[in-house]
C-alpha positions in Angstrom: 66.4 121.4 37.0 67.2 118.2 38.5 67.0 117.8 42.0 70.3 116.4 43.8 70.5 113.3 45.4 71.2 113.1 49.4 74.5 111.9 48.7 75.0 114.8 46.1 73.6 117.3 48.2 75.6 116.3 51.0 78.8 116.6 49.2 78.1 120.0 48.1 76.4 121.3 51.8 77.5 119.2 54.7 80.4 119.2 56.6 80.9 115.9 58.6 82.7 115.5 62.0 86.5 114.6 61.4 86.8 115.6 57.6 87.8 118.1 55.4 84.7 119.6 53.1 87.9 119.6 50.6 88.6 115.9 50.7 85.2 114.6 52.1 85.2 111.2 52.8 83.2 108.3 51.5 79.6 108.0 53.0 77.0 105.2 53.1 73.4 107.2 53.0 72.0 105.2 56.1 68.0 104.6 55.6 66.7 102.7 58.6 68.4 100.4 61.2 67.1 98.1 63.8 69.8 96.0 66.7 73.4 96.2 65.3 72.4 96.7 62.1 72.6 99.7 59.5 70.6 99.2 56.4 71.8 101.5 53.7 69.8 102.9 50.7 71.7 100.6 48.1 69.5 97.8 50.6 73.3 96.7 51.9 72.8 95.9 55.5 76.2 96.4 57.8 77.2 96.4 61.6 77.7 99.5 63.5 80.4 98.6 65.2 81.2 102.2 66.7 77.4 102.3 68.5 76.7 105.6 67.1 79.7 107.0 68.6 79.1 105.0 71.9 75.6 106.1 72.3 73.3 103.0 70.7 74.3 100.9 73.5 71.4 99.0 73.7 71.4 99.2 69.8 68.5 100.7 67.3 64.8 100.4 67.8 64.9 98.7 71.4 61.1 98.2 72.0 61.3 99.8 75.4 63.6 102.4 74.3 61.6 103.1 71.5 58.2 103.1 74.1 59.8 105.5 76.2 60.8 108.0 73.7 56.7 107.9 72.4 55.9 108.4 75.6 58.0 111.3 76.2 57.3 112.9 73.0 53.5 112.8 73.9 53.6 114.6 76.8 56.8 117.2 76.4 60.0 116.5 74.1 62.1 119.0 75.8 61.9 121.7 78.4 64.8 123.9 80.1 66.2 122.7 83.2 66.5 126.3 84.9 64.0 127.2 87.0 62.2 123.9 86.4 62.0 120.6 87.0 60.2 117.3 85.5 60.0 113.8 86.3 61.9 111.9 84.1 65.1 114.3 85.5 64.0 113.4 88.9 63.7 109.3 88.3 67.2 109.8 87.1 68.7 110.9 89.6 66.9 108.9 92.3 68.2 106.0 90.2 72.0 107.5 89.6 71.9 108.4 93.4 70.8 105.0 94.7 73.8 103.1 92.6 76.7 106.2 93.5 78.6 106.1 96.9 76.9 107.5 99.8 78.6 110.9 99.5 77.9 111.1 95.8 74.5 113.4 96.3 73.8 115.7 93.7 73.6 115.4 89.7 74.1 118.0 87.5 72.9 116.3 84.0 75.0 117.6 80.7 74.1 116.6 77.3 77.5 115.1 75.9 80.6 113.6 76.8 82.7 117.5 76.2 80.1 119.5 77.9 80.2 116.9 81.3 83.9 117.4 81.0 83.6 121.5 80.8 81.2 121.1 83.4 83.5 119.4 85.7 86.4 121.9 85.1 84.1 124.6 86.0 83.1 123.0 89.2 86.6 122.1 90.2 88.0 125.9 89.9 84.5 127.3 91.2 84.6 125.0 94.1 88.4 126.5 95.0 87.2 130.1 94.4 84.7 129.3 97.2 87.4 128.4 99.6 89.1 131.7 98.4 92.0 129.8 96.5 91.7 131.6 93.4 95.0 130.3 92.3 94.4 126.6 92.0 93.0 127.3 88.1 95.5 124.6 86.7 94.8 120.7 85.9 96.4 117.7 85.7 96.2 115.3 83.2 97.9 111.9 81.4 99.4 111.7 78.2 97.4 109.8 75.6 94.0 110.9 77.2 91.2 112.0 75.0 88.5 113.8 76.3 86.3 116.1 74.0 86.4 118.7 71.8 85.5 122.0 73.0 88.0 123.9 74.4 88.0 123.0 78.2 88.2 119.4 76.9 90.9 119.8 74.4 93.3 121.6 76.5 93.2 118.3 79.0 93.9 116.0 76.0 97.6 114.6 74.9 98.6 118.0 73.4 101.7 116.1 71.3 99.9 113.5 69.9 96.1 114.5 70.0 94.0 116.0 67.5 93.8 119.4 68.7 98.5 120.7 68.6 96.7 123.4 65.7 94.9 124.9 68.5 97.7 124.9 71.1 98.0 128.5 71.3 94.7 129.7 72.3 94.1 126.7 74.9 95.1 126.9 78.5 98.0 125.2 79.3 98.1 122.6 82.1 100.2 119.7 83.4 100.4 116.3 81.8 101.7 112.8 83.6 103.0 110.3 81.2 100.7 107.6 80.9 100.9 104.0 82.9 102.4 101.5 81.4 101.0 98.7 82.8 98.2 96.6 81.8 95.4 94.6 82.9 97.1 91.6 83.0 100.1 92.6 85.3 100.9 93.4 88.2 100.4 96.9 89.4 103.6 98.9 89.4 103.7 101.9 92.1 106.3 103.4 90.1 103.6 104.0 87.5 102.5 106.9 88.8 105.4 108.0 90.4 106.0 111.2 88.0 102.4 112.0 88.5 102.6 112.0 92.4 105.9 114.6 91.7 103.8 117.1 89.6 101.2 116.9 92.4 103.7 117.6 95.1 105.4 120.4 93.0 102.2 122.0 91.7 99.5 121.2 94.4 99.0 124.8 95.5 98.0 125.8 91.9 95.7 122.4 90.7 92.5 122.5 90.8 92.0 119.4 89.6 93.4 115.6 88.2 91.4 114.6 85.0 
């Protein structure tokens, strides 16, 4: 029996991000990449221009990226962060504290984008339940935003023209401003946010939060 390719295999078994497993998109079998650069297995070198989703910022196999990681793996590659405590988590947030605000003093480290976002919804209402107003549970939001996708994330996004309107009924519902108009190169306009400051006023005792 021959053995499938990647690319074969793939079609048949893995489900990508932002496709349909019945109309999979074209994929480029990525074997190695180094700076900008992707080097596919056809030997076809091209830019990743997204950064690994935002993530490669200092692009791929940055010497003292790559040291660090070694380094790491050496000693521990991963432990939980309840109960304990280790030192690269603690030379973080020395370092995040040191560049925040003064009254910027704790960190709670989350490992994506959605999950910081869930986390900060959680805190929001939690930090009103502790002041014993359960009822600010609703958030506001603009229109246009994008901010994950797990649920507490989608239900702050543009639900008319985001990616998530299939799962508007099961998502909590919460107040959207319309988006500024303005832009970097203009003045500011204080009527830009005048709509948003009305949905404050009107809804203030039941927000938690503005996203």
């Amino acid at each position: 029996m021959t053995e499938l390719s990647n690319l074969q295999f793939d079609a048949q078994h893995l489900w990508h991000p932002y496709s349909s497993v019945e109309n999979p998109p074209l994929l480029h079998e990525v074997i190695s990449a180094k700076g900008v650069y992707l080097t596919l297995a056809n030997g076809r070198e091209i830019i990743d221009g997204m950064s690994s989703w935002w993530s490669a910022i200092h692009g791929y196999g940055h010497p003292r990226l790559n040291a660090a990681a070694k380094d790491q793996l050496d000693k521990m590659s991963h432990v939980m962060f309840g109960g304990l405590t280790h030192d690269p988590a603690v030379s973080l947030a020395r370092r995040l504290i040191d560049i925040t605000d003064d009254a910027l003093q704790y960190v709670f480290l989350a490992d994506s984008g959605s999950v910081s976002v869930e986390v900060a919804i959680k805190m929001a209402i939690q930090y009103w339940f502790a002041q014993g107003k359960t009822e600010k549970q609703k958030l506001l939001s603009l229109r246009s935003g994008y901010h994950g996708d797990t649920f507490g994330a989608m239900a702050v996004c543009d639900p008319v023209n985001g990616m998530h309107s299939q799962f508007a009924k099961v998502l909590p519902q919460h107040l959207f401003a319309p988006a500024p108009t303005c832009r970097d190169d203009v003045e500011w306009q204080d009527s830009d946010i005048a709509e948003m400051r009305a949905l404050i006023e009107a809804n203030h005792e039941q927000l938690a939060a503005v996203i």
